[in-house]
Each structure stands twice: as C-alpha cells, then as structure tokens.
N, C-alpha and C positions, 0 to 999 in steps of 0.2 A: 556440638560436634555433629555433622552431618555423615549418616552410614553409606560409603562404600554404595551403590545400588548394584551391581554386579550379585551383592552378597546378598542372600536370600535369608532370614532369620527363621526357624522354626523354633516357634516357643513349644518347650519340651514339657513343664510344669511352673507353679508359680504357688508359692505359701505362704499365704495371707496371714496376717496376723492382728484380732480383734483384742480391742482390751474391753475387759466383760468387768461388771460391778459385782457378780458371785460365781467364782469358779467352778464349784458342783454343779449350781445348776445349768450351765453353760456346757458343759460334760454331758450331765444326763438328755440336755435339748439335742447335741451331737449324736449322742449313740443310741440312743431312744427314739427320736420320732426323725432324725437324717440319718440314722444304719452306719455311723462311721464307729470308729474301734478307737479306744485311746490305746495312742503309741507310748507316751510319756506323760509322766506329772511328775513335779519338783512341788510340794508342799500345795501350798493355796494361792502359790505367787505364779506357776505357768502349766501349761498342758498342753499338746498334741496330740490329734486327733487326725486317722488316716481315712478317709471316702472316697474311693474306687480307686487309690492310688497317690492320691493326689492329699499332699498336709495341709490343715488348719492349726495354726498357733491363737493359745488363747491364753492372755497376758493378763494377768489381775489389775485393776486400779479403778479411776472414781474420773469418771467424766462427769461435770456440773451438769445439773439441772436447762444452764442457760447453752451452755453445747448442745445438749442434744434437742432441745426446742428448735434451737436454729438449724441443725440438719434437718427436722421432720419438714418444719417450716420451707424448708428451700431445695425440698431434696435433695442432699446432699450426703452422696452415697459412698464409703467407705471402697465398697468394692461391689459386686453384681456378679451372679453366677447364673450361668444358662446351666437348668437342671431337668433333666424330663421327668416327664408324668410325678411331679414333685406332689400334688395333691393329692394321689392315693394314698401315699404314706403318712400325709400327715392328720391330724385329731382335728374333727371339724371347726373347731373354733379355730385355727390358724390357716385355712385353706385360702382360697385368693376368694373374693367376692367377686362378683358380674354384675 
C-alpha cells in the first residue's frame, strides 16, 4: 500500500522489543550503565524499561547459538539507536573502540 504523499508522517515514538537470554541482567544493563528506570516486570518472562521517554520491551527466551553468529557475522541488526555522548556513561570495557 503506497501512503498518501500529501500526508506527512511524524513518528511520535517506537518500542522495540529485544528477547534477552537473562532478564535481570538485561534490566540491570538498562538501568545501570543506559540510566533507563523499569516501568514494568511480569515475573522472568517480560520487563519495560522507560529512557528519556521512550519504551524498551524485554521479552525472555533463547536465541541459538547459530542465530546469533549469523547476525554478528552479517551485521545484522535488530534495531539501531542514535544516542549521544553514549560513551561517558558507559564502563570502559563497553565503550566503542577507534
């Protein structure tokens, strides 16, 4: 279906949703070294987390081994977030390299 071009879309927000192999520590990576607050947790199976506004779902389950070789492998990226000065905040072994 081809939109309308008259109509102009402003994306307002968007809430990704990662499935993580351990839901704590995907919580404490959130709110600990990216400053985001959990909204919600439903047991060890889902959690939300709010960062400047804007939701992250984190969904429990078991991506194979051969999954995610093939994403690292091919880049093949889930989703991408433009963040500023995202290296201050984070613990030197996770910063970006040069």
């Amino acid at each position: 279906m081809r939109m309308n071009p008259e109509i102009v879309m402003n994306l307002d927000r968007m809430s990704p949703q990662f499935v993580v192999s351990d839901i704590d520590a995907s919580i404490r990576f959130c709110t600990e070294a990216l400053g985001c607050e959990l909204n919600i947790q439903y047991q060890d199976l889902h959690a939300g987390v709010i960062c400047t506004g804007h939701s992250i779902h984190l969904k429990s389950g078991d991506v194979s081994l051969a999954e995610r070789k093939f994403k690292r492998d091919n880049q093949h990226l889930d989703n991408t977030f433009g963040v500023l000065d995202i290296d201050e905040g984070l613990p030197s072994d996770l910063r970006k390299r040069n």
